[in-house]
C-alpha positions in Angstrom: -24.7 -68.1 281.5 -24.2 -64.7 279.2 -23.8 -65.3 275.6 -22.9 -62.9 273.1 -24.3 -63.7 269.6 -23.3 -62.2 266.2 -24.2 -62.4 262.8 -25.0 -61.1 259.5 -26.3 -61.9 256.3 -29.9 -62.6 254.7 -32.7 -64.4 256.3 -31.1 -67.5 255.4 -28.0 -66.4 257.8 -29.9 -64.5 260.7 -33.0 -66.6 261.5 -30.5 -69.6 262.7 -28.9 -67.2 265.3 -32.4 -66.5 266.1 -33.1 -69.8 266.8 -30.7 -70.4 268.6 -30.9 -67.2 270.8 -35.1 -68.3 271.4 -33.2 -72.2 272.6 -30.7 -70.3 274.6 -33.2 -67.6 276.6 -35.4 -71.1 277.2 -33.5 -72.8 278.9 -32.7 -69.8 281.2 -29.8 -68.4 280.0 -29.3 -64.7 278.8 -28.3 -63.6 275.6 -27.4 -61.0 273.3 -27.5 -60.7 269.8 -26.1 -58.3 267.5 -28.0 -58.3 263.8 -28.4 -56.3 261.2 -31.2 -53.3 261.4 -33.5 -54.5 258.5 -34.3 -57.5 260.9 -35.0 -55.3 264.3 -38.8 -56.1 264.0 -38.3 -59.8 263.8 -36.2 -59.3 267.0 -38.6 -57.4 268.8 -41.5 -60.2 267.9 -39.3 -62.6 269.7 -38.7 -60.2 272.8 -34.7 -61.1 273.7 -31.9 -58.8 274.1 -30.7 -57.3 270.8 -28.2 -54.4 269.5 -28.0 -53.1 266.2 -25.1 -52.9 263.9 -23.8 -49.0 263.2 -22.4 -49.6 260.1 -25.9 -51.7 258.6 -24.7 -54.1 256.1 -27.7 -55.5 254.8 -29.9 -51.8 253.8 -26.8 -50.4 252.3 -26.5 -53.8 249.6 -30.3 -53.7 249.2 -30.7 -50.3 248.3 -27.6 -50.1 246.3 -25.1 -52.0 243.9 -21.3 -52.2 245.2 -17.9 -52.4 243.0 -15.3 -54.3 244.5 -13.6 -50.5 245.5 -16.1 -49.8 247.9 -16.8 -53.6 249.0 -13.6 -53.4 251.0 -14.0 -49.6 251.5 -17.1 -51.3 253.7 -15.5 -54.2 254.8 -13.0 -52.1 256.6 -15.0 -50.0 258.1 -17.5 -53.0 259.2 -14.0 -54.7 260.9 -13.0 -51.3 262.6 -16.5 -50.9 264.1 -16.8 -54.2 265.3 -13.9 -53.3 267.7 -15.4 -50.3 269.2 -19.1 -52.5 269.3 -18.2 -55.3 270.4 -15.3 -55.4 273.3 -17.7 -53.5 275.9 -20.9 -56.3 275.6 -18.1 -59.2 275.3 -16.6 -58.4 278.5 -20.3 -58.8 279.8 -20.9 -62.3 278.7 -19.6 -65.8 278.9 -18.7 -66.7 275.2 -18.9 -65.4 271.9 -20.6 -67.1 268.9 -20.4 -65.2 265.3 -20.1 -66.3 261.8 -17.0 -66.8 259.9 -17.5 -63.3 258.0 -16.9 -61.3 261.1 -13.1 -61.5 260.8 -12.7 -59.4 264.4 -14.4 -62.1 266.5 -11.7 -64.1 267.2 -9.4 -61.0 268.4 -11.9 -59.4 270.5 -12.7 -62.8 272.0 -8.8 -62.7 272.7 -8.3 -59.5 273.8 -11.6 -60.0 276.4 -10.2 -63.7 277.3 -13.3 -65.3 276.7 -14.2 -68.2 274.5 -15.6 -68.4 270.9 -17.2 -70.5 268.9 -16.7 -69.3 264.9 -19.9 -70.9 262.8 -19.8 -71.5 259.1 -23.0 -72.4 256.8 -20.5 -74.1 254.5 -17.1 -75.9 254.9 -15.0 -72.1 255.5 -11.6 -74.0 256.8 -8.6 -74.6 254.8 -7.7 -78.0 253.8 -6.4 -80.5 250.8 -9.9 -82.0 249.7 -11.9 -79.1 249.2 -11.7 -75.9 247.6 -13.1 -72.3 249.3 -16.8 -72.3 249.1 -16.3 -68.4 248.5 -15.0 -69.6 244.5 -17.2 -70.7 241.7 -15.1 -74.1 241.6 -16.6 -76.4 243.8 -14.5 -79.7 242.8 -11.2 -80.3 243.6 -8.9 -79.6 240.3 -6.2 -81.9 239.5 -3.7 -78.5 238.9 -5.1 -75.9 240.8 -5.1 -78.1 244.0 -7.6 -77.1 246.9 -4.4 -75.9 249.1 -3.6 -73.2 246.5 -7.1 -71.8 246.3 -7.1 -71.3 249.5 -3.7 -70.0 250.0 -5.2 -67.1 247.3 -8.3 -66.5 249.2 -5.9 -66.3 252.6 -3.9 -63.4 250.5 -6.6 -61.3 249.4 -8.5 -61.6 253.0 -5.2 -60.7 255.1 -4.6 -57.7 252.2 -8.3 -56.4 252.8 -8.4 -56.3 256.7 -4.6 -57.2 258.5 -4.1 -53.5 258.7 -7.0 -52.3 259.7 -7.3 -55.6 262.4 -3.5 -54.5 263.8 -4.2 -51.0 263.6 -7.0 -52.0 266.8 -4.9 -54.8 268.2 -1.6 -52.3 268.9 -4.7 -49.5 270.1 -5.5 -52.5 272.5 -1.9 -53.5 273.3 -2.1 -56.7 271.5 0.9 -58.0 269.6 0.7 -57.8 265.7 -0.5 -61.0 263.8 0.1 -61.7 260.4 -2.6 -64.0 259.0 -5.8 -64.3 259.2 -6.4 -67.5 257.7 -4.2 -69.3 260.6 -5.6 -67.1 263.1 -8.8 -66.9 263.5 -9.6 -71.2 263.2 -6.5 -71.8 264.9 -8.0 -69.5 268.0 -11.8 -70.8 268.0 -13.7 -73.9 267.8 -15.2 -73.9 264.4 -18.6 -75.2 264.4 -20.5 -76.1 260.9 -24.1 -75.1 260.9 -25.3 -77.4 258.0 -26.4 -80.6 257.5 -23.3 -83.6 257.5 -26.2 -85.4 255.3 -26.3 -82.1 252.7 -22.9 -80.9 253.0 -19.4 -82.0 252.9 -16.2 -82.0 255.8 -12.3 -82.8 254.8 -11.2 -85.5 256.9 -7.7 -83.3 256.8 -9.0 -80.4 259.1 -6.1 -79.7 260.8 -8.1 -77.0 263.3 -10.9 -78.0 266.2 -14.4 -78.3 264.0 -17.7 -80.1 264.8 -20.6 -80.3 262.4 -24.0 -80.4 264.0 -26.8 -79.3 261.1 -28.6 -75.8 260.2 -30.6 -74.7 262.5 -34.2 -74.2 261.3 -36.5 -71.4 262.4 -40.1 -71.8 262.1 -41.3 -69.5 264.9 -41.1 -66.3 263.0 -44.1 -64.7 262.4 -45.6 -64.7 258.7 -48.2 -63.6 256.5 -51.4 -66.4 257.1 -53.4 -64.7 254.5 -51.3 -65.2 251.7 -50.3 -68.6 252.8 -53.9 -69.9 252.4 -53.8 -68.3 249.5 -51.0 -70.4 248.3 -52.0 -73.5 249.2 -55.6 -72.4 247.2 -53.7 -72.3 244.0 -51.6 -74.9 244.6 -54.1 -77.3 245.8 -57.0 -76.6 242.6 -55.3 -79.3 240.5 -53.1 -81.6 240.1 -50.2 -80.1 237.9 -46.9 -80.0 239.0 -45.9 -76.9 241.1 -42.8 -75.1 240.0 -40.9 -72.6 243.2 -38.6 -69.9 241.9 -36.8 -67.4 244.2 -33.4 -65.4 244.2 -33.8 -64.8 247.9 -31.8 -62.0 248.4 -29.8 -61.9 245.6 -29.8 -59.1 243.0 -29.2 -61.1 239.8 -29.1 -59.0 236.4 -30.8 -62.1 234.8 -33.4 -62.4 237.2 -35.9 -60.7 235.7 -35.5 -63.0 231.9 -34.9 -66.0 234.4 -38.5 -65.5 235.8 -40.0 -64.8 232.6 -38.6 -67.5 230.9 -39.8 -69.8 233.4 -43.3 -68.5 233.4 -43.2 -69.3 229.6 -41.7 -72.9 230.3 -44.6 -73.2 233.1 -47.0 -72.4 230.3 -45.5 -74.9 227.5 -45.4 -78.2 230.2 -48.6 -77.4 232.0 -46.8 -76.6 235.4 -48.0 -74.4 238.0 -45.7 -71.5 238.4 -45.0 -69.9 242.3 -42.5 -67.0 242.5 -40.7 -66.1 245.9 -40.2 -62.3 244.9 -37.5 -61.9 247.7 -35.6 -58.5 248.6 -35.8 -57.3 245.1 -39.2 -57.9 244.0 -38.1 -60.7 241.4 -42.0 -61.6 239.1 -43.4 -58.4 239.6 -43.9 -57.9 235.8 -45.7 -60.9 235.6 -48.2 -59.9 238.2 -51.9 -60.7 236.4 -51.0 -62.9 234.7 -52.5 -66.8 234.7 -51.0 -69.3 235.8 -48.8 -67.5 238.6 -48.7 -66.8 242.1 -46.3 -64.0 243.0 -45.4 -64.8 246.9 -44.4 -61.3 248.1 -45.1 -61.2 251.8 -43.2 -63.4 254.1 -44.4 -66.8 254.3 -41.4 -69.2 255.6 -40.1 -71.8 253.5 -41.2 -74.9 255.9 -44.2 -74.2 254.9 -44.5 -73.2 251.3 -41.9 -76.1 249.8 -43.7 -79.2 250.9 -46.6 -77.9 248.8 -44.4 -77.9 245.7 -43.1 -80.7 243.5 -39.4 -79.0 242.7 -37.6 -76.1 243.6 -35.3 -73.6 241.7 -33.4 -71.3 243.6 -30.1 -69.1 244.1 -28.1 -71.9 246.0 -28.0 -70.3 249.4 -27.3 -72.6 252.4 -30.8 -71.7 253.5 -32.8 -72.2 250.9 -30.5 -75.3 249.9 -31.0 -76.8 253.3 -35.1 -75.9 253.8 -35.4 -78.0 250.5 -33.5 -80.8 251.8 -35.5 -81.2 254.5 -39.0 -80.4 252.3 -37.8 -83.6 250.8 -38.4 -82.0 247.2 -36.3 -82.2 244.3 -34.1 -78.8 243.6 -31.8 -76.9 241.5 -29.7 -73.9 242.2 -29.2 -71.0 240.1 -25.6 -69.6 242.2 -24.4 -65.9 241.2 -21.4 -65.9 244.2 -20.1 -67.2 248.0 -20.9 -70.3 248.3 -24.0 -71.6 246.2 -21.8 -73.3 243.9 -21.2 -75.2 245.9 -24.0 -76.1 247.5 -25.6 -76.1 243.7 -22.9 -78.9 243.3 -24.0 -81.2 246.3 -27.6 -80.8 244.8 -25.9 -82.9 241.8 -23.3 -85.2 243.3 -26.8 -85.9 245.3 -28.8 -87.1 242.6 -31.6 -84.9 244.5 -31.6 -82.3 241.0 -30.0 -81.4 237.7 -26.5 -80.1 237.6 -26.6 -76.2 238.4 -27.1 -73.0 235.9 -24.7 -69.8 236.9 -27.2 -67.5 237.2 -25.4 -64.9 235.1 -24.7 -67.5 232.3 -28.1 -69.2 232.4 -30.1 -69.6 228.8 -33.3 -70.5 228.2 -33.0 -73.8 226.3 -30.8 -74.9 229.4 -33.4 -73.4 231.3 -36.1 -75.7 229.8 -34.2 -78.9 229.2 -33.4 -78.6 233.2 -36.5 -77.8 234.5 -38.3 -80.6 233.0 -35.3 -82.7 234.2 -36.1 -81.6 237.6 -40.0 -82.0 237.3 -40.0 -85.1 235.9 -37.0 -87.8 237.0 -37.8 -89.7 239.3 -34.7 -90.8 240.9 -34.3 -86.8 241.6 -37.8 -87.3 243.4 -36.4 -90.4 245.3 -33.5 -89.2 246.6 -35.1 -86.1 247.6 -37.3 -87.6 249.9 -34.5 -90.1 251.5 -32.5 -86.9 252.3 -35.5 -84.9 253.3 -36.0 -88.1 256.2 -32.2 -87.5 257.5 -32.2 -83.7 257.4 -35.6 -83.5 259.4 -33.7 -85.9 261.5 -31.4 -83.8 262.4 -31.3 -81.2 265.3 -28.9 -77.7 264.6 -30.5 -76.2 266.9 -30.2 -78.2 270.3 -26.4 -79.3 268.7 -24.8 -76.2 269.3 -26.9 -75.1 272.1 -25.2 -78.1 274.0 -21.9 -77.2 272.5 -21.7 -74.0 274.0 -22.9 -75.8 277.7 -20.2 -77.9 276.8 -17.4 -75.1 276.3 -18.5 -72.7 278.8 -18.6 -75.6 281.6 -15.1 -76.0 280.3 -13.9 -72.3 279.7 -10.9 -72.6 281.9 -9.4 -75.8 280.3 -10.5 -74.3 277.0 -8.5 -70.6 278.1 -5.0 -72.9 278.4 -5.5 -75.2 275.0 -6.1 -72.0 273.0 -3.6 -69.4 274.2 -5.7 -67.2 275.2 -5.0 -64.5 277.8 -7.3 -62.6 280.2 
């Protein structure tokens, strides 16, 4: 079996597909993954087929900061690409899996007549019990319904990328289509790659979903030095440890949100770790006591069972590697969809009730982190959800799906509408 894989993201969206691309080549299948070029060495360490996205998402937001003008300027180009990329390896392979954010996918896989399999790190599919992940409103409102947020969201995605998506469907001989938000779950099996036991499904889903877990990575190779280190300065006393990271994020607060923290650290008598992430967030505290500025890669299976609560951006990633650390956590979201996983963390009981990042002050700060240091039921119910998520297997899920859908590709051809 050929499968094509494709994704894009942070760590916290590209090291699943590498998990699952290390499960695939294992059991003797051949695979093909296109990624981002700021992960290529990862790639390499693992040794499996791999191509490299032309248009580079990732270095272009790491090295600059976007307005919404040239977000879609991007986004259209990224679509248009994807077309030209894409259609030549498809036609080479057995299936398709990519992420929800690669809007082509499901028209290539069309236009090649080959199956696909659409993966979401949070509950991307339109229905009447809960609102788009993608807004800052992760509970259902009793006026603006869940159906009309997504009908909005529907609007501005089939304004940003219908033309340039027909403009390579009429090149191709395709008929026109006229929404995206129909489309593309209407024409895939939608597959959710986090945790049933984190996460949150709408018994409403009118379109073919399964949920089946993240899938965890914990082959990639790391920094061993600076882990011992870690665990040195965690292990010399007793005091609570404190983790902070924005992962990839580029907060405007991150900087105060650090500082303040270290200070709060100081005040309680809690040990104070700083994940520095893609934009190098505790560097002005470097020297300082009390700290230890983690700014090599060392993954997070490894780092958050040493601590004793976790603060963090709200990424599905992080969210879920806490989860299964079994540690209390609190999210600090700034966009997509860590509200709403900063909300589960809450309806949980396994942390406080989150900050927005861009909002966040320091008495909230304090009064929260203590919260999340200190209460036990946080600490309880941490560890009960840790046992269920560690339970869990993402990995070996949607490996068997795909066996499952390519064994039945011809069956699955007729039910979709697909066309050679």
């Amino acid at each position: 079996m050929k499968v094509f894989l494709v994704t894009r993201g942070a760590q916290g969206d590209v090291y699943p597909y590498f998990a699952i691309a290390e499960k695939l080549v294992r059991d003797g299948h051949e695979v093909t993954l296109s990624l981002p070029q700021v992960f290529e060495v990862h790639a390499k360490q693992l040794g499996f087929n791999y191509v490299l996205q032309n248009y580079d998402d990732i270095n272009t937001l790491m090295e600059t900061s976007t307005n919404n003008r040239e977000l879609m300027a991007w986004m259209h180009r990224v679509t248009d690409k994807q077309f030209e990329e894409f259609i030549p390896i498809l036609e080479k392979h057995d299936i398709m899996v990519a992420t929800n954010t690669e809007f082509s996918a499901p028209h290539i896989a069309e236009y090649c007549g080959k199956p696909i399999l659409r993966t979401a790190y949070a509950p991307f599919i339109a229905g009447r019990k809960i609102p788009p992940p993608v807004m800052p409103w992760p509970k259902p409102n009793p006026i603006i319904r869940p159906m009309i947020l997504w009908g909005a969201l529907n609007i501005g995605v089939n304004i940003m990328i219908d033309g340039i998506i027909n403009k390579n469907r009429k090149r191709l001989g395709m008929p026109l289509f006229k929404n995206q938000g129909e489309y593309a779950p209407s024409r895939s099996d939608n597959f959710l790659l986090y945790s049933p036991s984190l996460g949150s499904v709408d018994p409403d889903w009118k379109y073919p979903w399964h949920i089946g877990g993240y899938c965890f990575n914990d082959t990639i190779a790391y920094d061993q030095e600076k882990y011992g280190k870690l665990k040195a300065f965690i292990d010399k006393d007793d005091r609570p440890a404190l983790f902070f990271t924005m992962g990839s994020c580029k907060a405007k607060k991150k900087d105060s949100i650090c500082a303040w923290l270290f200070d709060i650290c100081r005040r309680h008598n809690y040990k104070f770790v700083v994940g520095s992430g893609w934009w190098h967030t505790g560097d002005e505290l470097l020297g300082q006591d009390n700290i230890f500025l983690l700014d090599s890669f060392v993954p997070h299976h490894l780092v958050f069972p040493l601590c004793d609560g976790i603060i963090h951006h709200g990424g599905s990633g992080t969210s879920h590697s806490a989860a299964r650390a079994g540690k209390p956590q609190m999210a600090l979201p700034i966009f997509i969809d860590q509200h709403y996983f900063g909300n589960q963390i809450y309806d949980l009981k396994i942390g406080p009730h989150y900050l927005d990042a861009t909002k966040v002050t320091l008495g909230e700060l304090e009064k929260r982190t203590v919260d999340l240091l200190s209460n036990p039921v946080y600490k309880q119910n941490a560890a009960i959800l840790g046992t269920k998520v560690r339970n869990e297997n993402g990995v070996q899920a949607i490996c068997d799906y795909i066996y499952r859908k390519v064994d039945g590709v011809t069956e699955f051809k007729a039910a979709s509408g697909f066309s050679s």
